[in-house]
C-alpha positions as CSV (number, residue, x, y, z in Angstrom):
1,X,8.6,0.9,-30.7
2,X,5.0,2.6,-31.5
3,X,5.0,0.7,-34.6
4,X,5.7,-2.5,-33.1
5,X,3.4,-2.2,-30.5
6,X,0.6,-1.2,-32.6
7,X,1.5,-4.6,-35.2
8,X,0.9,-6.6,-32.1
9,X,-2.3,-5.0,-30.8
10,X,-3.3,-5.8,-35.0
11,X,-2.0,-9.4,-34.5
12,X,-3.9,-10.2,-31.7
13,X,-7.1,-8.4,-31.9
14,X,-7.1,-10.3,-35.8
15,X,-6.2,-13.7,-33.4
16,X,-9.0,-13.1,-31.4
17,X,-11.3,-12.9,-34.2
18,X,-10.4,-15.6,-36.0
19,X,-10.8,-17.7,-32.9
20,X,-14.6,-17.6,-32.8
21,X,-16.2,-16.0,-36.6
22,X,-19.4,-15.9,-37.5
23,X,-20.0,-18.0,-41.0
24,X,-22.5,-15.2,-42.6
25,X,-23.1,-17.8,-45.4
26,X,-24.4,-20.5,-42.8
27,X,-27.7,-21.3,-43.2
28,X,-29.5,-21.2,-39.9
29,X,-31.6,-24.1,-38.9
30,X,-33.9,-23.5,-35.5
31,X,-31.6,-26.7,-34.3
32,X,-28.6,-23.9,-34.5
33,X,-29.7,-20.9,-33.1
34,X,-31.3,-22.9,-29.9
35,X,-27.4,-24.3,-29.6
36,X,-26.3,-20.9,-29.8
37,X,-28.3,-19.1,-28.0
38,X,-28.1,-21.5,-25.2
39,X,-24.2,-21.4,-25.2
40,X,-24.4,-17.0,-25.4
41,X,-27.4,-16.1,-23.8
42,X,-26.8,-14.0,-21.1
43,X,-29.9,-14.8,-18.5
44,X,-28.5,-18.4,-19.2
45,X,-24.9,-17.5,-18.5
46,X,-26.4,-16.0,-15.0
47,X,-27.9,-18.9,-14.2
48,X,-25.5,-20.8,-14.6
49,X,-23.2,-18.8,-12.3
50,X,-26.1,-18.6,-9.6
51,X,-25.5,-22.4,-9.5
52,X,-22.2,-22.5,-9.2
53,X,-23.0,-20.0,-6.3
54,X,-24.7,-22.3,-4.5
55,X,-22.2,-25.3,-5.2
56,X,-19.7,-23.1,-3.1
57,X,-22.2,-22.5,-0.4
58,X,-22.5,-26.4,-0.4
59,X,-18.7,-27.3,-0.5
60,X,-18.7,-24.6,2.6
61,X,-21.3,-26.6,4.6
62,X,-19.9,-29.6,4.0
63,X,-16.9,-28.1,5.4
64,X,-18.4,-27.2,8.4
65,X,-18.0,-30.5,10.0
66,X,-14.5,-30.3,10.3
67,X,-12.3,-29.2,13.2
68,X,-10.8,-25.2,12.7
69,X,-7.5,-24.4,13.6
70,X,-5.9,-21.3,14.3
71,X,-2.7,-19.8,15.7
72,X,-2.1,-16.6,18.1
73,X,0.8,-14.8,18.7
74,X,1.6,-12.3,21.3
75,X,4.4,-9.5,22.2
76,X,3.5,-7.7,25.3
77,X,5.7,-4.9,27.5
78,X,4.3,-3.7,30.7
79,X,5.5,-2.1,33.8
80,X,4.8,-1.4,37.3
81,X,2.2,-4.5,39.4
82,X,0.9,-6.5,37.4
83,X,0.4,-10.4,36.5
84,X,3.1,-12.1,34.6
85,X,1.6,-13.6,31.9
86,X,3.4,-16.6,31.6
87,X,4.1,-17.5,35.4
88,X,0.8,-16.3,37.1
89,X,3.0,-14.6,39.3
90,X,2.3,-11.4,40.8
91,X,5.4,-8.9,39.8
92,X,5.8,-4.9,40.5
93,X,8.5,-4.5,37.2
94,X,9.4,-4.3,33.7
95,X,8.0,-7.7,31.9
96,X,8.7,-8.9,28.1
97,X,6.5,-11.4,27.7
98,X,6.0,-13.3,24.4
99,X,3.0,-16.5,23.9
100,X,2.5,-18.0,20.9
101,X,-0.6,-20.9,21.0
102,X,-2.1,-23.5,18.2
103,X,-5.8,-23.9,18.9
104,X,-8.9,-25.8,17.6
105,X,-12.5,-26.6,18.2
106,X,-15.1,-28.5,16.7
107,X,-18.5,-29.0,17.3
108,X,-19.8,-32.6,17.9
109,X,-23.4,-32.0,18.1
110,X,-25.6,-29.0,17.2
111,X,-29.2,-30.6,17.7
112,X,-28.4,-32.1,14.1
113,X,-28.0,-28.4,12.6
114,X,-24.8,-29.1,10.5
115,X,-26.7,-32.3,9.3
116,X,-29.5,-30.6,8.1
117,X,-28.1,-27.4,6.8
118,X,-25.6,-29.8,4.6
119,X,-28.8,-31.4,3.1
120,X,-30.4,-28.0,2.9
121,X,-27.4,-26.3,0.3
122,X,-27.6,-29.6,-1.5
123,X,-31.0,-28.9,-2.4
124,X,-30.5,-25.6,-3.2
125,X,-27.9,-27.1,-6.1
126,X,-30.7,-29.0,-7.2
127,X,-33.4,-26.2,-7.2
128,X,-30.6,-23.7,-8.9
129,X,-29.9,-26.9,-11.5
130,X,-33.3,-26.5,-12.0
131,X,-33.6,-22.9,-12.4
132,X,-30.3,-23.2,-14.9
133,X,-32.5,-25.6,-17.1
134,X,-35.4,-23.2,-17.2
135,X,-34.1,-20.3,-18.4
136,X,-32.3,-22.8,-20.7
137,X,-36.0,-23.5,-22.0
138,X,-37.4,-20.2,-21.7
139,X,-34.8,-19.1,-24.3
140,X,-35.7,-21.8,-26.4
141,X,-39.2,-20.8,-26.4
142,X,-38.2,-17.3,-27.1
143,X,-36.1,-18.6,-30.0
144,X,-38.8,-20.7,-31.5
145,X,-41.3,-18.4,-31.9
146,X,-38.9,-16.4,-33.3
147,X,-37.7,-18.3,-35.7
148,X,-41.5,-19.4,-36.8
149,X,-42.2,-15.8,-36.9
150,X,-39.1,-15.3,-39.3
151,X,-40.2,-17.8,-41.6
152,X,-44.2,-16.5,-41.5
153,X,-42.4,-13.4,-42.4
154,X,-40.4,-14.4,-45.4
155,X,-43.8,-15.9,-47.4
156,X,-45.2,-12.7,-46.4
157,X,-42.6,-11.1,-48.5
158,X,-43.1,-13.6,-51.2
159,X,-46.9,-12.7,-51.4
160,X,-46.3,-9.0,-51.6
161,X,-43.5,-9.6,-54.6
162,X,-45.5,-11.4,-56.5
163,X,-48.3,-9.0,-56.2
164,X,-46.5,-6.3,-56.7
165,X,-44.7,-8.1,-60.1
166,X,-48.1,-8.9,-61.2
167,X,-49.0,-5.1,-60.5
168,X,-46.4,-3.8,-62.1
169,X,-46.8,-5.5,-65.2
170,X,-50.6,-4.7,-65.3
171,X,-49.7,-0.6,-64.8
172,X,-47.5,-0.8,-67.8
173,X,-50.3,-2.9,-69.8
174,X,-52.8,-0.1,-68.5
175,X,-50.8,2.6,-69.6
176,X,-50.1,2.0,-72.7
177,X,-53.9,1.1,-73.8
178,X,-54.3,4.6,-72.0
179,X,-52.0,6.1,-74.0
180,X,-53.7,4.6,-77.1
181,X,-56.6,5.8,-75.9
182,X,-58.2,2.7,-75.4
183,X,-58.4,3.1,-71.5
184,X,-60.2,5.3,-69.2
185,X,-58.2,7.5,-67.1
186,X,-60.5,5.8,-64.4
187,X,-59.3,2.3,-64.8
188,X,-55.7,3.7,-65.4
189,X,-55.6,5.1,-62.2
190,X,-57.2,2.3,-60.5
191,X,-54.3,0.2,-61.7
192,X,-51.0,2.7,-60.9
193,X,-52.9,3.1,-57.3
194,X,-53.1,-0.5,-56.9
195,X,-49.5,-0.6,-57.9
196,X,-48.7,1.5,-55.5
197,X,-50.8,0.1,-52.9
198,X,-48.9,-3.4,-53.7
199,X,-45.2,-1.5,-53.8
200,X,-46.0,0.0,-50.0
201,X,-47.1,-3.3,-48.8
202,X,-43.8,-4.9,-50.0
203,X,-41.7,-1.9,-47.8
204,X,-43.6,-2.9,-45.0
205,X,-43.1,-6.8,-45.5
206,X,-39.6,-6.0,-45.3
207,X,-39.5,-3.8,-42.8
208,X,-41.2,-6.1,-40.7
209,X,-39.2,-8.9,-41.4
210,X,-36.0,-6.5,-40.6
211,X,-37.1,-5.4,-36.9
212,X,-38.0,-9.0,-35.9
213,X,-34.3,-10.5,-37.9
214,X,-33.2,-7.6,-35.3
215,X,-34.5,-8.7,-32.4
216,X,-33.8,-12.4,-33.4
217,X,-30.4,-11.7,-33.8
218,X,-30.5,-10.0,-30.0
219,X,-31.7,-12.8,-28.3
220,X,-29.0,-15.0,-29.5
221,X,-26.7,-12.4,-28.7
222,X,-24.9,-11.5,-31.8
223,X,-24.4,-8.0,-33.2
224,X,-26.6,-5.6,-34.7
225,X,-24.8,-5.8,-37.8
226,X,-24.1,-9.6,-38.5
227,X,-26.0,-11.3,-41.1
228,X,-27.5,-14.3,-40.9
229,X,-30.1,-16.5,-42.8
230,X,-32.3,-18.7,-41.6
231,X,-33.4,-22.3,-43.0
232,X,-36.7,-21.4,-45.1
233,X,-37.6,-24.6,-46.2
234,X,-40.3,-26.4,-43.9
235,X,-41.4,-29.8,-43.9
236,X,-44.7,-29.5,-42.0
237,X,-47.1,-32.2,-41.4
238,X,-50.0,-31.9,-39.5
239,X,-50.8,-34.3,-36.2
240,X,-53.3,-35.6,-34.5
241,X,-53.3,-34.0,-31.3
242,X,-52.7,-35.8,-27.6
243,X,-55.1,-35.2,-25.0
244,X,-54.6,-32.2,-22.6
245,X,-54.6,-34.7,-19.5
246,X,-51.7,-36.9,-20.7
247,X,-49.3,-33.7,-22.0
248,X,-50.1,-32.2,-18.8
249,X,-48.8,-35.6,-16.8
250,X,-46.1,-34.9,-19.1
251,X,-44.9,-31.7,-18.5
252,X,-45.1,-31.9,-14.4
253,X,-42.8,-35.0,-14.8
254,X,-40.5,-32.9,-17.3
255,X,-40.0,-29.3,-16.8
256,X,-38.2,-27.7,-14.4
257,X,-39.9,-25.2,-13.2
258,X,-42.3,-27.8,-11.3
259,X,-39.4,-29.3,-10.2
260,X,-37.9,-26.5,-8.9
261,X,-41.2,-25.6,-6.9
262,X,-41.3,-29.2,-5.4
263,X,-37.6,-28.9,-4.1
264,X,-37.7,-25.1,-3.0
265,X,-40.8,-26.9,-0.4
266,X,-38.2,-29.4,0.4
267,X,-35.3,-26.7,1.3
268,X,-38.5,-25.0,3.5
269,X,-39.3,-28.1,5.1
270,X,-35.3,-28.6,6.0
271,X,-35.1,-24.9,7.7
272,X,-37.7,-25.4,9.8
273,X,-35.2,-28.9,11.4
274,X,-32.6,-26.6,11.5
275,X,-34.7,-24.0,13.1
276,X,-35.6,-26.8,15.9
277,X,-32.1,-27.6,16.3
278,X,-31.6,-25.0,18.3
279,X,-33.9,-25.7,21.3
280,X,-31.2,-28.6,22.0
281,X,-27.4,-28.4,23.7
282,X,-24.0,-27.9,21.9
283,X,-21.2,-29.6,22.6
284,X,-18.1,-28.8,21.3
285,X,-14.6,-30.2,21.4
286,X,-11.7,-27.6,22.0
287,X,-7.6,-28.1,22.3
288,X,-5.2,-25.9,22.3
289,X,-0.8,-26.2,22.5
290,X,0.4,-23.4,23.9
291,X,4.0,-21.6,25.0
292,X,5.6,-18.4,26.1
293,X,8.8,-16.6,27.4
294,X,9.0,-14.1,29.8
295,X,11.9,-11.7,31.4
296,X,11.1,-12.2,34.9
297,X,12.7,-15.6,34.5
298,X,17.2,-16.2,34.1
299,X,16.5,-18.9,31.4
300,X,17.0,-18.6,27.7
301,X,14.5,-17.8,25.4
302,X,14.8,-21.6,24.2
303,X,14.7,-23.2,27.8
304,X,11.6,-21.3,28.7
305,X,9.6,-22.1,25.6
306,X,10.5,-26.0,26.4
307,X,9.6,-25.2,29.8
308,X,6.2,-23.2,29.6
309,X,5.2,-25.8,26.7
310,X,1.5,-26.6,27.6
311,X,-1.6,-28.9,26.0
312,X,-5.4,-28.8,26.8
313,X,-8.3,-30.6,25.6
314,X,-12.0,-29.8,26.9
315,X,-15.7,-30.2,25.8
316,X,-17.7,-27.7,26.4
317,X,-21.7,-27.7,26.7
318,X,-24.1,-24.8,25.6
319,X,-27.6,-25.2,26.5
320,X,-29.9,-22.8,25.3
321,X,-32.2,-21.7,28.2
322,X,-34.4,-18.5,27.4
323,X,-33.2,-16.1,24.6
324,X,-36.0,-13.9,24.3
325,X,-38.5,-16.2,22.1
326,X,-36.0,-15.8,18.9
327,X,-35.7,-19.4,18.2
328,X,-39.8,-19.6,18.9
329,X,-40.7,-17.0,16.4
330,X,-37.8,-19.0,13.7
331,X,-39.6,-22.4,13.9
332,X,-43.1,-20.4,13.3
333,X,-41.9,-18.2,10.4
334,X,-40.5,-21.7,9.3
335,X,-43.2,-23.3,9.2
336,X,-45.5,-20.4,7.2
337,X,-42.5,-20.3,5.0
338,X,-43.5,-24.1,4.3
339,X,-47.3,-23.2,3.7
340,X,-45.7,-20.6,1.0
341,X,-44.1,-23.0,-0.8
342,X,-46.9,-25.2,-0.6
343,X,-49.1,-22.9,-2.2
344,X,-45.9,-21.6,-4.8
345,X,-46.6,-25.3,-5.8
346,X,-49.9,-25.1,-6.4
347,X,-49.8,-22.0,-8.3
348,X,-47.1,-23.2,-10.6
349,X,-49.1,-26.4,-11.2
350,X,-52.4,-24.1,-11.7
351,X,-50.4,-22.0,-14.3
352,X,-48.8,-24.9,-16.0
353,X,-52.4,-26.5,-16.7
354,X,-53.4,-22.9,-18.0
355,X,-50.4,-22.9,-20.6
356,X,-50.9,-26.6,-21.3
357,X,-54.9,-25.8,-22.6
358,X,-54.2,-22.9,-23.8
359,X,-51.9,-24.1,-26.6
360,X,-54.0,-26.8,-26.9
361,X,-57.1,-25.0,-27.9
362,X,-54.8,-23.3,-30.0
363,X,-53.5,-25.5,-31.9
364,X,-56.6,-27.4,-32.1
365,X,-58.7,-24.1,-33.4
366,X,-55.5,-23.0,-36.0
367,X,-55.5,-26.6,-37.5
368,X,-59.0,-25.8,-38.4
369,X,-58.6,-22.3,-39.7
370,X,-55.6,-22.9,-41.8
371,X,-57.7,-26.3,-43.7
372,X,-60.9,-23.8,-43.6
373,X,-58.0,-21.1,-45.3
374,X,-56.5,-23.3,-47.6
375,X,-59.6,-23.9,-49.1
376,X,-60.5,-20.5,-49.2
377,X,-57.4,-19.6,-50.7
378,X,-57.3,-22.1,-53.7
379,X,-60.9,-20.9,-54.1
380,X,-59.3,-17.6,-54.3
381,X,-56.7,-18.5,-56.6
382,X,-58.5,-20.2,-59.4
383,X,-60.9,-17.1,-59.0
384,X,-58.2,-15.0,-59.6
385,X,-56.5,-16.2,-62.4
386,X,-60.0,-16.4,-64.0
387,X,-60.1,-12.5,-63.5
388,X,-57.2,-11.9,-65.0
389,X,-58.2,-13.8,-68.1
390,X,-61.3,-11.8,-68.2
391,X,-59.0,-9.0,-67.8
392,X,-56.9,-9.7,-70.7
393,X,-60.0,-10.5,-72.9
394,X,-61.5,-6.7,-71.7
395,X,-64.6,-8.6,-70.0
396,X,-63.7,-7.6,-67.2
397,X,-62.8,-4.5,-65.7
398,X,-59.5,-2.8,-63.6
399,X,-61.4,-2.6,-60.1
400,X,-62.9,-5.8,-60.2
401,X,-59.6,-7.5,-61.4
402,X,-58.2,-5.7,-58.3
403,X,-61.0,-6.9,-55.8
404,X,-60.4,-10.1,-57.0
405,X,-56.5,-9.7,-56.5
406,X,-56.5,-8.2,-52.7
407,X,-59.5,-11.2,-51.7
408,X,-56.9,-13.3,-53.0
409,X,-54.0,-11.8,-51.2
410,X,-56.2,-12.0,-47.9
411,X,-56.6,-15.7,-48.4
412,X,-52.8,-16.2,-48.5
413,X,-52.2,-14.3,-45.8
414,X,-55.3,-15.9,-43.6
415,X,-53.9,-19.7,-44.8
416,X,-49.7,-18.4,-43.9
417,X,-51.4,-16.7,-40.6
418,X,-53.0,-19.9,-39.5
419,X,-49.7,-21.9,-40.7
420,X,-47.5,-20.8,-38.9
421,X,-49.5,-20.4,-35.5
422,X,-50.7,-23.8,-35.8
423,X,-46.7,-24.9,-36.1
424,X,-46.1,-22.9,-33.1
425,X,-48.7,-24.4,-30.9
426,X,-47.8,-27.6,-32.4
427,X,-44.1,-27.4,-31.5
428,X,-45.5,-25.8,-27.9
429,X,-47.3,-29.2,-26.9
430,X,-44.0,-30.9,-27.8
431,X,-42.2,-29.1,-26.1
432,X,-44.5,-29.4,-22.8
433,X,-44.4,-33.1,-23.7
434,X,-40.2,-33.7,-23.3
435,X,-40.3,-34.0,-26.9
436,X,-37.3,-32.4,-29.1
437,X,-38.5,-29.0,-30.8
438,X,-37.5,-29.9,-33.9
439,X,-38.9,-28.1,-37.7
């Protein structure tokens, strides 16, 4: 029996697994992780069930229009002068007395309260849609630049192989024109400590590729351990930019966030009508069927409950006289609650304008520095290789040949550095524009 169990428990837990793998030979494109991450995040899954929060509190207020009903049922014994509870009659013995009653009530007007709190939760769906789609963008920010960072980190390995290759070959070059005695133990060691200067760089190329793949791989929510690769090839082209004015249009008709802050006004401006709905009269319909038995009477149980069968319909009228300035002080802290929002607006909008320059100037000032870089670093390129001609000639010595090598390096790092922060800032306005974020 163990055994069996313990097959099954293998069977399904292997079941389970090969329900939903992870292809570690996929190659990664941003398109897929911002699919994944979108479908697996967890602040998105919590949004998502926020709104579905709220789409219950809707179905409930829509609900609230109808009619109740409800049942009672009673068994009572008593003894002595009392009231019988079915006849009225005043009795001095013992009583078994049974009622049973269907009731119901509903409310016909409520100074438009039902009304407006109905269109209130459907605004709240909206606003929580809204809140849904941006965490939905905020993890596709998150993903993009890290994704961009990913890719800025893999040429930044490829520098530091190539320098350290190039190194590594010069060491052994050095060393044995040391050994020969044809090298000063100088320029020898200038060349193993640039070796090892190169080798370090490398270990921390990788290591800082390592912690952000970790953190990558957390915010699509995958484990620790999975490996995945990423698309490295990138087809950039440069753009001429829009204006700030028009992407700014742009994004308060696109993203949600405005659009959350323009309904959650609207749900403050429908609390303070429900608020004022209750300076006015309530008028309810009620009905009830009702019926009982009691001992006091000879007749069956069956007779009596024909008998004693009773119906009642009424309206009833509640109007709200003085209760203590509460429903005064609602409509006031309504209506601040609508200057709030008001200014929530504003802010968002102020803070949206702020992000909207800001990546502007950004990407405007990166575009620059990385064609100012390029030039500098096929400046520094064709000075290199020049060195190391000079090198191999012996016109030119070790610590020159390796000032020429880390100016060089700098360049490529500058021209990557400015790259890949120009692509970001790029993608940014395209994003705040309702474009697709696409590489």
């Amino acid at each position: 029996m163990k055994i069996y169990l313990t097959l099954t428990a293998l069977l399904f837990s292997v079941l389970s697994w090969a329900q939903d793998p992870i292809d570690t030979e996929k190659i990664w494109t941003l398109e897929d992780c911002i699919t994944y991450a979108i479908e697996n995040n967890i602040t998105v899954k919590e949004a998502v069930l926020t709104k579905e929060l709220t789409e219950v509190s809707y179905m409930e207020s829509k609900s609230s229009r109808l009619p109740n009903l409800y049942s009672t049922a009673s068994q009572n014994f008593t003894n002595g002068n009392t009231i019988d509870p079915i006849t009225s009659e005043f009795v001095s013995q013992q009583i078994n007395s049974t009622s049973l009653s269907l009731n119901t009530s509903m409310t016909l007007f409520s100074g438009n309260q039902i009304n407006n709190q109905i269109k209130q939760s459907k605004l709240l769906v909206d606003q929580y849609h809204f809140f849904e789609e941006e965490s939905k963008n905020d993890i596709t920010l998150s993903i993009l630049e890290g994704y961009i960072q990913l890719m800025y980190l893999t040429e930044n390995i490829n520098v530091a192989e190539n320098n350290l290759e190039y190194s590594t070959k010069e060491e052994e070059r050095a060393k044995a024109l040391y050994d020969a005695g044809s090298l000063a133990l100088k320029d020898y060691t200038d060349v193993k400590s640039q070796m090892a200067t190169n080798s370090y760089n490398l270990t921390t190329a990788k290591n800082d590729y390592d912690l952000q793949l970790l953190t990558f791989k957390q915010l699509l929510e995958l484990p620790p351990e999975t490996n995945i690769k990423i698309d490295e090839n990138l087809d950039y082209l440069t753009e001429e930019l829009a204006d700030v004015k028009s992407i700014y249009d742009d994004a308060l008709a696109t993203l949600p966030e405005i659009r959350a802050s323009e309904t959650n006004l609207l749900v403050s401006e429908k609390a303070l009508d429900i608020e004022k709905g209750a300076y006015l009269p309530t008028l309810s319909l009620t009905g009830s069927l009702g019926s009982g038995y009691t001992s006091t009477q000879d007749l069956s149980f069956t007779n009596q409950f024909d008998g004693n069968f009773n119906q009642q319909v009424g309206l009833s009228l509640y109007i709200p006289i003085f209760n203590r300035n509460s429903t005064k002080a609602s409509v006031q802290s309504a209506k601040i609650n609508i200057d709030i929002a008001s200014l929530d607006l504003l802010q968002e909008k102020k803070d949206l304008y702020v992000k909207v320059e800001t990546a502007w100037l950004n990407a405007n000032a990166t575009q620059k520095q990385m064609y100012a870089a390029e030039v500098a670093k096929e400046a520094a390129e064709q000075s290199y290789d020049l060195a190391k001609k000079q090198y191999d000639l012996g016109a030119l010595s070790s610590t020159d040949l390796i000032i020429s090598q880390n100016t060089y390096t700098n360049a490529e790092q500058n021209y990557l550095q400015a790259k890949y922060l120009n692509l970001l800032y790029t993608e940014l306005l395209q994003f705040y524009q309702g474009n697709e974020i696409k590489i």
